[in-house]
C-alpha positions as CSV (number, residue, x, y, z in Angstrom):
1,X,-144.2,28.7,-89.8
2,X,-145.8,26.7,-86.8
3,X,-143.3,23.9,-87.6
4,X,-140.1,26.3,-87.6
5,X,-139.7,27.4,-84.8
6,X,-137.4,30.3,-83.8
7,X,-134.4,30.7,-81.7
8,X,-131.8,28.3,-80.2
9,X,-132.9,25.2,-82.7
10,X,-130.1,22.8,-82.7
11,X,-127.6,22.6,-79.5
12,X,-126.4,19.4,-79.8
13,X,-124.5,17.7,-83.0
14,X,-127.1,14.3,-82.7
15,X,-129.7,16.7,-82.9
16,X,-128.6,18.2,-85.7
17,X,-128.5,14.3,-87.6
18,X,-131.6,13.1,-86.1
19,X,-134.0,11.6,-88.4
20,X,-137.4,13.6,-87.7
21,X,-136.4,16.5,-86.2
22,X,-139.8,18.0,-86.1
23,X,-143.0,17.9,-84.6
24,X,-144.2,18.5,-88.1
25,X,-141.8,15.6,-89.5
26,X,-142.8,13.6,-87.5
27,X,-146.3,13.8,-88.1
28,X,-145.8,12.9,-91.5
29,X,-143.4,9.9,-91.1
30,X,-146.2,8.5,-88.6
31,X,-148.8,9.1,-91.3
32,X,-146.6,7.2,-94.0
33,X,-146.4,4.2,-92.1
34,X,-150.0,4.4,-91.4
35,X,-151.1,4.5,-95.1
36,X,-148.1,1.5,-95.5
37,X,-149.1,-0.8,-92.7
38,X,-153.1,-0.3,-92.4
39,X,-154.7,2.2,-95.1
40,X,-153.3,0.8,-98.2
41,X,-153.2,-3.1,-97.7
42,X,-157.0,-2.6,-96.8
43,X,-158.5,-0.3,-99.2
44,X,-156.0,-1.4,-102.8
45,X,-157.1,-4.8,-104.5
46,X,-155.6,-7.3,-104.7
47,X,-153.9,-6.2,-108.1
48,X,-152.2,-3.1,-106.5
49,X,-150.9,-5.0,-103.5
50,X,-149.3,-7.4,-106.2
51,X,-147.8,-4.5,-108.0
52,X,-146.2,-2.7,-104.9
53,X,-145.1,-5.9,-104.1
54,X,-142.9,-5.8,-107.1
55,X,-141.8,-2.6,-106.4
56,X,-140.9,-3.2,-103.1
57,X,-138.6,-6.1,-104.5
58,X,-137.1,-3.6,-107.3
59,X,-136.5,-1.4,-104.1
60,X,-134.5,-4.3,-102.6
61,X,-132.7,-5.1,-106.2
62,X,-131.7,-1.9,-107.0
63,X,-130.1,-0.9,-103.4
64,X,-127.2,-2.6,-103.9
65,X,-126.9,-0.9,-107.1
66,X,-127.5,2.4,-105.6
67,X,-124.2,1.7,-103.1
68,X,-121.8,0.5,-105.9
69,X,-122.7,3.0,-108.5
70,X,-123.9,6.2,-106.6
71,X,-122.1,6.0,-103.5
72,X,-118.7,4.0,-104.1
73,X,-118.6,4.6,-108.2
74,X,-118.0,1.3,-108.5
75,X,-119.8,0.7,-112.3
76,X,-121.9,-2.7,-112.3
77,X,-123.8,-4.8,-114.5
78,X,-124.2,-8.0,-112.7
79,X,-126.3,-7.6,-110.1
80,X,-129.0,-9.9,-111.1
81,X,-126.4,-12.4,-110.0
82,X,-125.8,-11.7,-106.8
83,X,-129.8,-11.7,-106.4
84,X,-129.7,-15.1,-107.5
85,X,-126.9,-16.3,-105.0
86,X,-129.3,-15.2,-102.5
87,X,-132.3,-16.4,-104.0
88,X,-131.0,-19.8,-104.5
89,X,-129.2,-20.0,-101.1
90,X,-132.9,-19.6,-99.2
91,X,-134.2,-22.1,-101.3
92,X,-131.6,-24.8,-100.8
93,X,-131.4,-24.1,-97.2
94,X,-135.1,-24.3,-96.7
95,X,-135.5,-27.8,-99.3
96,X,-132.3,-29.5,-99.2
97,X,-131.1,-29.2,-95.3
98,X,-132.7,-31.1,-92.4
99,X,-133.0,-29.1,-89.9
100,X,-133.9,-29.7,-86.1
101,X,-137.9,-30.3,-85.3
102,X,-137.9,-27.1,-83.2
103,X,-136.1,-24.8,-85.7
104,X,-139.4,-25.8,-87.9
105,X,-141.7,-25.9,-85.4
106,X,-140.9,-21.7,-84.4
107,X,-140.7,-20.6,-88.0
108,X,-136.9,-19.8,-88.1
109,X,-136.1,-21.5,-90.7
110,X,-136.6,-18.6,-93.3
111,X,-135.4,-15.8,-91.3
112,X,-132.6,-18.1,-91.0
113,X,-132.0,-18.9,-94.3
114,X,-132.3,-15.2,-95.6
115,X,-129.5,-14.0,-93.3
116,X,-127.4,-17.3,-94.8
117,X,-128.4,-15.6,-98.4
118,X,-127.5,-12.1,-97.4
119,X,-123.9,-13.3,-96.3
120,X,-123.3,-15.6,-99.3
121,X,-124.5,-13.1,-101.4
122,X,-122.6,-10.5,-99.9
123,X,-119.6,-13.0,-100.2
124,X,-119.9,-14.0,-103.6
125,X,-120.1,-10.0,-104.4
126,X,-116.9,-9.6,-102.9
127,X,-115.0,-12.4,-105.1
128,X,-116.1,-10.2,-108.6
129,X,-115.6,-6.8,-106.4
130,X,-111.8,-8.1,-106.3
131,X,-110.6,-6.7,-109.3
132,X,-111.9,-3.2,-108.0
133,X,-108.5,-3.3,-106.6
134,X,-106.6,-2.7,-110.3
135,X,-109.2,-2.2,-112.5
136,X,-112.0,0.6,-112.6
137,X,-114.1,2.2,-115.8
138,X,-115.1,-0.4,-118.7
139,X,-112.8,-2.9,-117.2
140,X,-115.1,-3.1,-114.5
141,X,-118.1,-3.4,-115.6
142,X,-116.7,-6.1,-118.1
143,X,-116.1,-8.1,-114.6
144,X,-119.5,-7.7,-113.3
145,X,-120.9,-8.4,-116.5
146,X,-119.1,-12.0,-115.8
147,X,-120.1,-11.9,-113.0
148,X,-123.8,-12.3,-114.6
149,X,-123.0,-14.9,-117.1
150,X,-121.0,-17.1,-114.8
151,X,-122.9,-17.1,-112.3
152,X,-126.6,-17.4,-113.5
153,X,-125.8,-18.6,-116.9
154,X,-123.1,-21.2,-115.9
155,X,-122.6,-22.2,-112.4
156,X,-126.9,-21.7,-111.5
157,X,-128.4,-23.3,-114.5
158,X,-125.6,-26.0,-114.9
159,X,-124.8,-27.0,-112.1
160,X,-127.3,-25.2,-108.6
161,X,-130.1,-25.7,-110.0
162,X,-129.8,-29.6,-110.3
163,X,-129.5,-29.9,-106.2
164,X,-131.9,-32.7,-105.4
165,X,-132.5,-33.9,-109.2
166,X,-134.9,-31.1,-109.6
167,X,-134.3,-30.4,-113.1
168,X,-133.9,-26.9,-114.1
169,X,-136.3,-25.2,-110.9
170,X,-136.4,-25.3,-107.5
171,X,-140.5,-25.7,-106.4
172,X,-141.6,-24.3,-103.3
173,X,-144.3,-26.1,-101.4
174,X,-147.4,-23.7,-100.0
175,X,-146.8,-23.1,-96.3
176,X,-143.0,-23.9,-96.4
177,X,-142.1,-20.2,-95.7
178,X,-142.3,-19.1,-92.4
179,X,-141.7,-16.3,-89.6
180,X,-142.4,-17.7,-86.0
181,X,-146.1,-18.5,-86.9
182,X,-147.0,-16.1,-89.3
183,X,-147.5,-18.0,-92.9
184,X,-146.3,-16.4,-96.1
185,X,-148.8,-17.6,-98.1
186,X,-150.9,-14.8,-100.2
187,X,-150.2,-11.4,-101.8
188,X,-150.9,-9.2,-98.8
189,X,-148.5,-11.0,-96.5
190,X,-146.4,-11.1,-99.2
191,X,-146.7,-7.4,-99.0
192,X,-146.2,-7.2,-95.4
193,X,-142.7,-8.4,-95.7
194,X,-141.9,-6.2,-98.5
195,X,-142.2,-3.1,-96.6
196,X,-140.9,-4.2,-93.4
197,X,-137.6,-5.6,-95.5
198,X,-137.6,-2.2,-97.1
199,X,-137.4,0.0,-94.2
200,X,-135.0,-2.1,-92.5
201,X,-132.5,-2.1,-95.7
202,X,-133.2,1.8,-96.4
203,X,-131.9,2.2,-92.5
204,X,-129.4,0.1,-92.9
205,X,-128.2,2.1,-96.2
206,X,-129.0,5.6,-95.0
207,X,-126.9,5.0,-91.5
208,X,-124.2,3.2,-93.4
209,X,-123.9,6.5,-96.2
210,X,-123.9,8.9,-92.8
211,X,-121.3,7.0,-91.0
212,X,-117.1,7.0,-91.4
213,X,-117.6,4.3,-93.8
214,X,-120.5,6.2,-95.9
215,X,-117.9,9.3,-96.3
216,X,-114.8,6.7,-97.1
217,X,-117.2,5.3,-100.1
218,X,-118.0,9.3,-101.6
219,X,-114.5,10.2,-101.4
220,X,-113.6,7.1,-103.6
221,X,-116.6,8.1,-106.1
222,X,-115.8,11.5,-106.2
223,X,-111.7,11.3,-106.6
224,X,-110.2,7.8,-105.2
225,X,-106.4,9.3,-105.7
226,X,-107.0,11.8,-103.5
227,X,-109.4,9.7,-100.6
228,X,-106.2,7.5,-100.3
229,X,-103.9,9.9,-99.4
230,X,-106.0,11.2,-96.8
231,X,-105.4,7.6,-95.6
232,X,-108.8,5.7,-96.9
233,X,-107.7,2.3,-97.6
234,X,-109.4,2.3,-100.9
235,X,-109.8,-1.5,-101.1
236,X,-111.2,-2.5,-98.2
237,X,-114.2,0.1,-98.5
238,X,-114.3,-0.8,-102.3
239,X,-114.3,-4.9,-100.9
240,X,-116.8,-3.4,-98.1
241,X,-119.0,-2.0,-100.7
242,X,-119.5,-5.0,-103.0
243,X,-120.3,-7.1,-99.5
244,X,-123.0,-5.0,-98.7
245,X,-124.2,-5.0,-102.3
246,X,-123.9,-8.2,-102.5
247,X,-126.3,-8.8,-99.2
248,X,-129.0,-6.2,-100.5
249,X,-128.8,-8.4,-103.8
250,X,-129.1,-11.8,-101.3
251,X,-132.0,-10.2,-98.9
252,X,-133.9,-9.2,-102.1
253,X,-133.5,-12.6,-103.6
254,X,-135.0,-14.5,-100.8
255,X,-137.5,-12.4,-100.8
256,X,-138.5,-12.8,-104.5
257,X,-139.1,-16.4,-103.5
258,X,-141.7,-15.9,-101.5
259,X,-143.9,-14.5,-104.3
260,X,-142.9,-17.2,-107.1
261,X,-144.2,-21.1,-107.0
262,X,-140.3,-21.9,-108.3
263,X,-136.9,-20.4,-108.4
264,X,-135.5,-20.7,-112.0
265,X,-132.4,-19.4,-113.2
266,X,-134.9,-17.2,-115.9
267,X,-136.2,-14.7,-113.6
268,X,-132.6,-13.3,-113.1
269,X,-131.3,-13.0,-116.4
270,X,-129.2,-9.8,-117.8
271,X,-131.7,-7.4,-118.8
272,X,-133.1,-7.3,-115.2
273,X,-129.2,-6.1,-114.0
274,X,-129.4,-3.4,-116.5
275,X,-133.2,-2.7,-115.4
276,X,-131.7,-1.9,-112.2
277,X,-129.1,0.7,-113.5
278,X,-131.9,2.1,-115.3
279,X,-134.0,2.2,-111.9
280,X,-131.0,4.2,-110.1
281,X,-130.4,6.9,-113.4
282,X,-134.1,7.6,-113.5
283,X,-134.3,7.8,-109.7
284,X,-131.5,9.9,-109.1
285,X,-128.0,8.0,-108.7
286,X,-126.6,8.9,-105.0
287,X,-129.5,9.2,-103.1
288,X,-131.9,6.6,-101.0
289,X,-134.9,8.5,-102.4
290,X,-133.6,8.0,-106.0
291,X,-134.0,4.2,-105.1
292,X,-137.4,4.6,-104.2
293,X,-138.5,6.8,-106.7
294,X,-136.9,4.9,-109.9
295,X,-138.8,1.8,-108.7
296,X,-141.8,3.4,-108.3
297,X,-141.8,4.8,-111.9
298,X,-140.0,1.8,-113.3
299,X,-142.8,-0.4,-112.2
300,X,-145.5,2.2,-112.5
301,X,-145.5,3.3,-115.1
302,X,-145.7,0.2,-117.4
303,X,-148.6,-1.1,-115.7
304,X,-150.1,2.5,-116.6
305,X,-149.1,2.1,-120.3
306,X,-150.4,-1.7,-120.0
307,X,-153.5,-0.4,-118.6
308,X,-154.4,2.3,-121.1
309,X,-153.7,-0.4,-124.0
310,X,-155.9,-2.4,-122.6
311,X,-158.8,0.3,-122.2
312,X,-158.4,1.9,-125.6
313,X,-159.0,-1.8,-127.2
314,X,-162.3,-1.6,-125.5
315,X,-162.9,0.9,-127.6
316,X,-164.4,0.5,-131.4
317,X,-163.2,3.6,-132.0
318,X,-159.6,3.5,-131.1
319,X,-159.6,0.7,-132.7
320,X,-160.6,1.4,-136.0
321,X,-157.9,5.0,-135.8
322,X,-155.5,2.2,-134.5
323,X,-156.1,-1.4,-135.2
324,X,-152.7,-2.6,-134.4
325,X,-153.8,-2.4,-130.5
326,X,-154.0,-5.9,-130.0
327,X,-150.9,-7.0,-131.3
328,X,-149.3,-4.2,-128.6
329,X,-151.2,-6.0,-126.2
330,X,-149.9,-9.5,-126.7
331,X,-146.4,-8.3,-126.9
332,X,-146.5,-5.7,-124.5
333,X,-143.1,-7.0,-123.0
334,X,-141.4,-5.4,-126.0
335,X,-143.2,-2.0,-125.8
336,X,-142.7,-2.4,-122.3
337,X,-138.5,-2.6,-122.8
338,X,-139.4,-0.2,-125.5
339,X,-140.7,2.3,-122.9
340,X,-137.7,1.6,-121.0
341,X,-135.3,2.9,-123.4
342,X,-137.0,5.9,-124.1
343,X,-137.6,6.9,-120.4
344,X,-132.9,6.3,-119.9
345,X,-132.3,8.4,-123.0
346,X,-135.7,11.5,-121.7
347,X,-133.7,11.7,-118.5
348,X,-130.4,11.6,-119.4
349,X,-130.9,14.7,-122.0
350,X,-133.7,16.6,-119.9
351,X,-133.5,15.5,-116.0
352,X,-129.8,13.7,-116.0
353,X,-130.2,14.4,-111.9
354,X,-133.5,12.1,-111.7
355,X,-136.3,12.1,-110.1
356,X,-134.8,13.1,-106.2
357,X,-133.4,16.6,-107.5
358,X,-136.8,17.3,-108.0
359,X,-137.9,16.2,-104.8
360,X,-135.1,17.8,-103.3
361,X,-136.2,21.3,-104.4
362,X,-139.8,20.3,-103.9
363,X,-138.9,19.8,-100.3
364,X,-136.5,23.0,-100.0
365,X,-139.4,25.2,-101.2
366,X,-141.9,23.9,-98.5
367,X,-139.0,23.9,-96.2
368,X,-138.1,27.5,-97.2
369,X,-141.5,29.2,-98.0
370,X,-141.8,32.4,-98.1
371,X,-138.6,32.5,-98.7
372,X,-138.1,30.3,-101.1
373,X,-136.2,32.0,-103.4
């Protein structure tokens, strides 16, 4: 084909890694980030842009995830805390500290305060990733799961969240988030940062998984006995992996704030942690593009389901065959965790590989063709 060319084709190893290594790859890439960055923000309403905008923070959530389970096998179920660290850690920064006239003045203040919340929340990852050191399995995910309850449940609600006599919520003032003198203040701006904070984290994570410490994290997940005698120190790059969970978790959790008018310990309770297992199993655990592709259907499709609910009780008919309709409608966050449940056990028994297998052969048989077979 035009875009597989014959002959010499790779001479050097960095070749060989490069990220586009086509004329034809690179093509597409540039056409991707066109549709991100100019065709979809102006031709999707409002509503859409509000929708990717959660996906692009499930993206964020469920990265971390994606390195601890996929990548190091390190089982988790609390990483809706490690979201809060960060989210709460922006927000104090930017209400509760004075900080110098010129710091506000630039707009620094919030890139500031989401690197503060991606090292705290890295940090605070590493404290529950300590028991890594003796304990895998159950035992584990028993740790992360206090991780969840003592941190949101406890140490947020009972304490954080009271900074400033504030009660149980932290508000945040229209125009207080900034970057240099763009305003985050509206759903398409909101978007902006969504997708700029999602290419920046997926090459972060995809450089990290193709480096020495990338390899040191599979040969843990796929036999930690024998990756330490071959000389991996097996805690440090367990320790390492929490960290970097833990920022993902923080990065994601500033960002959230951005699209909420207050930060209450209720939008990161436990189900969200074990939405974002769900996420990675559907996606495709171990791979970048199971991230992507879990969020997209994770958010997706319930908005599809919500959608169709809401046409068919437009309709006399449907709802004479089906009169319970509205009731669905008005408690659609119970079909929607109902849906949710379903879609974990489908996969499991028919695609237990996710979503990226697919994609993966998909891409082989373009790749391939005519020789696909």
């Amino acid at each position: 084909m035009s875009y597989r060319s014959c002959g010499v084709y790779h001479q050097y190893y960095s070749q060989d890694h490069a990220w586009w290594q086509t004329k034809f790859v690179w093509g597409k890439m540039i056409l991707l980030l066109l549709v991100i960055f100019y065709l979809f923000p102006q031709f999707a309403g409002l509503y859409m842009v509000s929708v990717f905008n959660i996906v692009g923070y499930t993206i964020l959530a469920a990265m971390g995830v994606q390195l601890l389970i996929g990548y190091c096998g390190q089982v988790t179920l609390g990483h809706a805390a490690f979201i809060a660290v960060g989210a709460y850690t922006s927000s104090i920064l930017m209400l509760q500290v004075k900080w110098p006239v010129f710091l506000v003045e630039a707009g620094l203040v919030y890139p500031i305060s989401l690197i503060a919340a991606a090292v705290v929340a890295g940090l605070w990852s590493v404290l529950f990733g300590l028991p890594s050191a003796k304990v895998k399995g159950f035992y584990l995910i028993m740790t992360t799961m206090a991780a969840q309850f003592i941190t949101v449940d406890f140490i947020i609600t009972q304490y954080v969240s009271q900074v400033g006599g504030r009660g149980s919520y932290f508000s945040i003032p229209p125009g207080t988030i900034k970057i240099g003198p763009w305003t985050i203040d509206n759903d398409i701006k909101y978007y902006y940062l969504a997708a700029i904070l999602v290419i920046l984290c997926t090459f972060i994570m995809a450089n990290l998984v193709r480096s020495r410490i990338g390899r040191a994290w599979i040969a843990i997940r796929d036999n930690d006995i024998a990756a330490e005698a071959l000389g991996v120190n097996i805690v440090a790059y367990k320790l390492l992996a929490f960290f970097v969970a833990g920022a993902f978790g923080g990065i994601a959790g500033a960002y959230w704030i951005t699209n909420l008018f207050f930060v209450s310990p209720e939008h990161f309770l436990f189900p969200w942690s074990l939405w974002l297992v769900g996420v990675i199993l559907i996606g495709g655990v171990g791979s970048i593009y199971g991230t992507i592709f879990g969020a997209l259907f994770m958010t997706l499709i319930p908005e599809g389901l919500k959608a169709l609910i809401f046409i068919l009780t437009q309709s006399p008919l449907f709802l004479d065959l089906m009169p319970f309709l509205p009731q669905l409608l008005e408690k659609f966050l119970y079909v929607k965790e109902s849906a949710f449940g379903l879609a974990i056990a489908l996969f499991l028994i028919f695609e237990p590989n996710g979503f990226s297998y697919r994609w993966w052969q998909v891409k082989n048989y373009f790749n391939l063709w005519p020789f696909s077979y």
